[in-house]
NUFINU-414641 format. One record per atom (N, C-alpha, C): residue number from 1; atom name; x, y, z. Coordinates in steps of 0.1 Angstrom, whole numbers, plus 2048, in hexadecimal, padded with zeros to 3 digits. Last residue first. Example, Ala and Ser with C-alpha at 12.3 -4.5 7.8 and 13.67 -1.06 7.14 Angstrom:
REM NUFINU-414641
<pt><num>2</num><atomo>N</atomo><u>880</u><v>7EA</v><w>847</w></pt>
<pt><num>2</num><atomo>CA</atomo><u>889</u><v>7F5</v><w>847</w></pt>
<pt><num>2</num><atomo>C</atomo><u>881</u><v>800</v><w>84F</w></pt>
<pt><num>1</num><atomo>N</atomo><u>884</u><v>7C7</v><w>84E</w></pt>
<pt><num>1</num><atomo>CA</atomo><u>87B</u><v>7D3</v><w>84E</w></pt>
<pt><num>1</num><atomo>C</atomo><u>884</u><v>7DF</v><w>84E</w></pt>
REM end
This chain:
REM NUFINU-414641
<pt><num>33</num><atomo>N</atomo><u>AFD</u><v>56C</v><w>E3E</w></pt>
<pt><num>33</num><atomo>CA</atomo><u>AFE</u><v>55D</v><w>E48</w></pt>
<pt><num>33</num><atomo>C</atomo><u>B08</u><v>552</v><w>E48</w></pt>
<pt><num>32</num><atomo>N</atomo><u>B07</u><v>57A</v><w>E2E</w></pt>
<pt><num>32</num><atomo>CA</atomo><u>B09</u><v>582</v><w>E3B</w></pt>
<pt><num>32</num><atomo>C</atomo><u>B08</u><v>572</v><w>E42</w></pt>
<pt><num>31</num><atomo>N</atomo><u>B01</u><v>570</v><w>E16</w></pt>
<pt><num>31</num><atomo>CA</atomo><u>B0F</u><v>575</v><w>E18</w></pt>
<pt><num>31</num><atomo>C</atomo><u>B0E</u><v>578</v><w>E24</w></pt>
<pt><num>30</num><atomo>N</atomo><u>AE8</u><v>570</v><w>E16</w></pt>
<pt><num>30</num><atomo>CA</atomo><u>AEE</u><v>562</v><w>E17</w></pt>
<pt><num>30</num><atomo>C</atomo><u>AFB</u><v>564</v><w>E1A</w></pt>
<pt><num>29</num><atomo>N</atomo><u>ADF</u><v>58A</v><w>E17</w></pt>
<pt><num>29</num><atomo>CA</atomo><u>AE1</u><v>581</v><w>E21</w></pt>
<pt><num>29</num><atomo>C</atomo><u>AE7</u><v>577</v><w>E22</w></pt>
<pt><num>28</num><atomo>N</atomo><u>AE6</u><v>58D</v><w>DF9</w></pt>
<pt><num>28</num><atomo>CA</atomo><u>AF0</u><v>599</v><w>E03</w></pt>
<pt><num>28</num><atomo>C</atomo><u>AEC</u><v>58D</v><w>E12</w></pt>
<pt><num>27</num><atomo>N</atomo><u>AD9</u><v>57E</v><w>DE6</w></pt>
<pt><num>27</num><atomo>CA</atomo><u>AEA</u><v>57C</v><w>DEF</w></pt>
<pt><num>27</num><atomo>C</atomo><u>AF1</u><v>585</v><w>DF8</w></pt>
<pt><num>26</num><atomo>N</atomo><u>AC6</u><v>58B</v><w>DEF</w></pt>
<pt><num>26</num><atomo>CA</atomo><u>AC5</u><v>57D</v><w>DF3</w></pt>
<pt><num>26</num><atomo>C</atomo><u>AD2</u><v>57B</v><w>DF2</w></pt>
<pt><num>25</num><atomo>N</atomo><u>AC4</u><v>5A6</v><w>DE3</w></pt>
<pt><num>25</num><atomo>CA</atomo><u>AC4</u><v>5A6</v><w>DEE</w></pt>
<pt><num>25</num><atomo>C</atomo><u>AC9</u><v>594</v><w>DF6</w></pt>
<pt><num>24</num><atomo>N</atomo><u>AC7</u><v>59B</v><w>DCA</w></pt>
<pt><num>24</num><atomo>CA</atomo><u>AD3</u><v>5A6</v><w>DCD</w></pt>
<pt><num>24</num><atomo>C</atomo><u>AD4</u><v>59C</v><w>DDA</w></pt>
<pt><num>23</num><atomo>N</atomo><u>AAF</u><v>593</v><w>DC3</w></pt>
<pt><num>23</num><atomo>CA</atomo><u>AB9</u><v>587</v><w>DC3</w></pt>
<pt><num>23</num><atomo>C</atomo><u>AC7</u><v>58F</v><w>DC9</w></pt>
<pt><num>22</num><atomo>N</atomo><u>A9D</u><v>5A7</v><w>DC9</w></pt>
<pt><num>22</num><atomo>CA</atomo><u>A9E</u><v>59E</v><w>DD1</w></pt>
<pt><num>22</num><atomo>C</atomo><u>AAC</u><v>593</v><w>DD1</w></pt>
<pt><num>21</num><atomo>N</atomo><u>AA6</u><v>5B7</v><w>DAE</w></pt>
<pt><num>21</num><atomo>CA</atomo><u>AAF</u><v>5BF</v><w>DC0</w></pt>
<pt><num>21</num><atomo>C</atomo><u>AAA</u><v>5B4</v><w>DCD</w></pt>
<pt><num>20</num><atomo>N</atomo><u>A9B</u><v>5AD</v><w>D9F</w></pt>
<pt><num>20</num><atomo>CA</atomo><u>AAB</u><v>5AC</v><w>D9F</w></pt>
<pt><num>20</num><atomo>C</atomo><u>AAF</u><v>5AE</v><w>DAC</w></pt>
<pt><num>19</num><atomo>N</atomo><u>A80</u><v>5AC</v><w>DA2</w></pt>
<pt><num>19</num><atomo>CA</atomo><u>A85</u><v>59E</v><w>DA4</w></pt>
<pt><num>19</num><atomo>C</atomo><u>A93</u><v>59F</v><w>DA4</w></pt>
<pt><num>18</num><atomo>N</atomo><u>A81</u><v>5CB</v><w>D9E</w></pt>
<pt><num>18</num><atomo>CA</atomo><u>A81</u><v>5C6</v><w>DAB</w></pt>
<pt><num>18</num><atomo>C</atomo><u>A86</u><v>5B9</v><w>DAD</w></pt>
<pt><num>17</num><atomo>N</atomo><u>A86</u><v>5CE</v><w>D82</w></pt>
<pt><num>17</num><atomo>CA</atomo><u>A91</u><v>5CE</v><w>D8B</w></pt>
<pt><num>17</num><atomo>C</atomo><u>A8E</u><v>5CA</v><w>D9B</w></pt>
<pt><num>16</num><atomo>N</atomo><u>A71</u><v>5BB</v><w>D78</w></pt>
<pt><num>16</num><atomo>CA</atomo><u>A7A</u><v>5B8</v><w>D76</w></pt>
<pt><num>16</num><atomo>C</atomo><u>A87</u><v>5BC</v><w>D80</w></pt>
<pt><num>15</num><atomo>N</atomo><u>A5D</u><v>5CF</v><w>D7C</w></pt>
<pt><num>15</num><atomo>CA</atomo><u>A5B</u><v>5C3</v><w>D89</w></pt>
<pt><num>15</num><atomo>C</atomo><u>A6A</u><v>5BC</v><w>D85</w></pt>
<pt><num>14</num><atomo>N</atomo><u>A63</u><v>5E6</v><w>D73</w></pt>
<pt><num>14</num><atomo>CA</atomo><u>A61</u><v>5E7</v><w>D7F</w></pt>
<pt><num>14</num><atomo>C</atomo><u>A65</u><v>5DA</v><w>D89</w></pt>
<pt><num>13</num><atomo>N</atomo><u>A61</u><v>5DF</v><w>D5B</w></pt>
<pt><num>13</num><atomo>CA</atomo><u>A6C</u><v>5E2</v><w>D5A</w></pt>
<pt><num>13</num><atomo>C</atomo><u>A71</u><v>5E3</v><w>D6F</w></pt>
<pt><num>12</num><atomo>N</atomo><u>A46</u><v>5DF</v><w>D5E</w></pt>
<pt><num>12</num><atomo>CA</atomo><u>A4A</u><v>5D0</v><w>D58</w></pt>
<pt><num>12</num><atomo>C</atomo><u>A5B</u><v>5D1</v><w>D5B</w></pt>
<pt><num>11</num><atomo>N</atomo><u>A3F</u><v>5F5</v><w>D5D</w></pt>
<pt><num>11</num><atomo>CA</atomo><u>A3A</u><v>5EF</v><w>D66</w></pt>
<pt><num>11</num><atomo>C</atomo><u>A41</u><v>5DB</v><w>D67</w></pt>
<pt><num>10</num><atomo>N</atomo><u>A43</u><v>5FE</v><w>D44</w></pt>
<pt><num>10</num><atomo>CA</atomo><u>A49</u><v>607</v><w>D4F</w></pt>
<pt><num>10</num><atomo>C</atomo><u>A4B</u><v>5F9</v><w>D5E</w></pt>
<pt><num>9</num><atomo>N</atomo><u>A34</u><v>5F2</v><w>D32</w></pt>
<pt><num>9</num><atomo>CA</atomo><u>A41</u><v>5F4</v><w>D33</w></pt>
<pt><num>9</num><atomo>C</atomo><u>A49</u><v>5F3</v><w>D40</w></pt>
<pt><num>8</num><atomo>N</atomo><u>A1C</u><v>600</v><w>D3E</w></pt>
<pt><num>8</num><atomo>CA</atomo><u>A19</u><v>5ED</v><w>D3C</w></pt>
<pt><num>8</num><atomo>C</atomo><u>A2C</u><v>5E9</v><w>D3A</w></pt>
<pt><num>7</num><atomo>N</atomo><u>A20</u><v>617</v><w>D38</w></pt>
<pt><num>7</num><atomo>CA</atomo><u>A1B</u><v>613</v><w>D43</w></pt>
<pt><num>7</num><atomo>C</atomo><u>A1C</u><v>605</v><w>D47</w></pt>
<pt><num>6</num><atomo>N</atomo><u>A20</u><v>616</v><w>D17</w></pt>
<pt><num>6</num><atomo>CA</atomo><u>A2A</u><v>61A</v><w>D1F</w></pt>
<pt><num>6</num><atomo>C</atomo><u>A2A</u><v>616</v><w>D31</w></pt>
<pt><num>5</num><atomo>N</atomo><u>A03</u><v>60B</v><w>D1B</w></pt>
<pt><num>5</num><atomo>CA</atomo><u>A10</u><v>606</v><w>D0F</w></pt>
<pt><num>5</num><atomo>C</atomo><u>A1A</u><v>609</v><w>D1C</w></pt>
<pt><num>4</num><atomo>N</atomo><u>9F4</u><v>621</v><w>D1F</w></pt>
<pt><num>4</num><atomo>CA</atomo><u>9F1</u><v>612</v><w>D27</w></pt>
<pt><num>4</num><atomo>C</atomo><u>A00</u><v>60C</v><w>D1E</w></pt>
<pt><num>3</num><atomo>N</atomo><u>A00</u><v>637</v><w>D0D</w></pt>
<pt><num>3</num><atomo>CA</atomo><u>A03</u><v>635</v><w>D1E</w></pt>
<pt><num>3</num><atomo>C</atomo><u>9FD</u><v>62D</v><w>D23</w></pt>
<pt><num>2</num><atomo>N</atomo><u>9EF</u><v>62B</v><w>CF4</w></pt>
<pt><num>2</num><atomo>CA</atomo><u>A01</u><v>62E</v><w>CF8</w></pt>
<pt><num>2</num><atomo>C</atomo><u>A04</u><v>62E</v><w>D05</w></pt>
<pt><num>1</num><atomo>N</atomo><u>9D6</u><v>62F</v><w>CFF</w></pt>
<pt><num>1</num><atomo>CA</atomo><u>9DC</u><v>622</v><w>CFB</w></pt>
<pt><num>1</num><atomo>C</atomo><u>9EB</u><v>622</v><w>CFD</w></pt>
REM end
């Protein structure tokens, strides 16, 4: 149960930085266009 916990963490911490490194990436092109 602890490591479905930590897992369920991990994973959340995951999708948060990816929605960061899309909003990164989306002014990196708007800056290039």
């Amino acid at each position: 149960m602890t490591g479905a916990f930590i897992f369920k963490e991990r994973r959340e911490e995951v999708v948060e930085s990816h929605k960061r490194g899309s909003e990164q990436s989306q002014r990196f092109y708007e800056m290039l266009s």
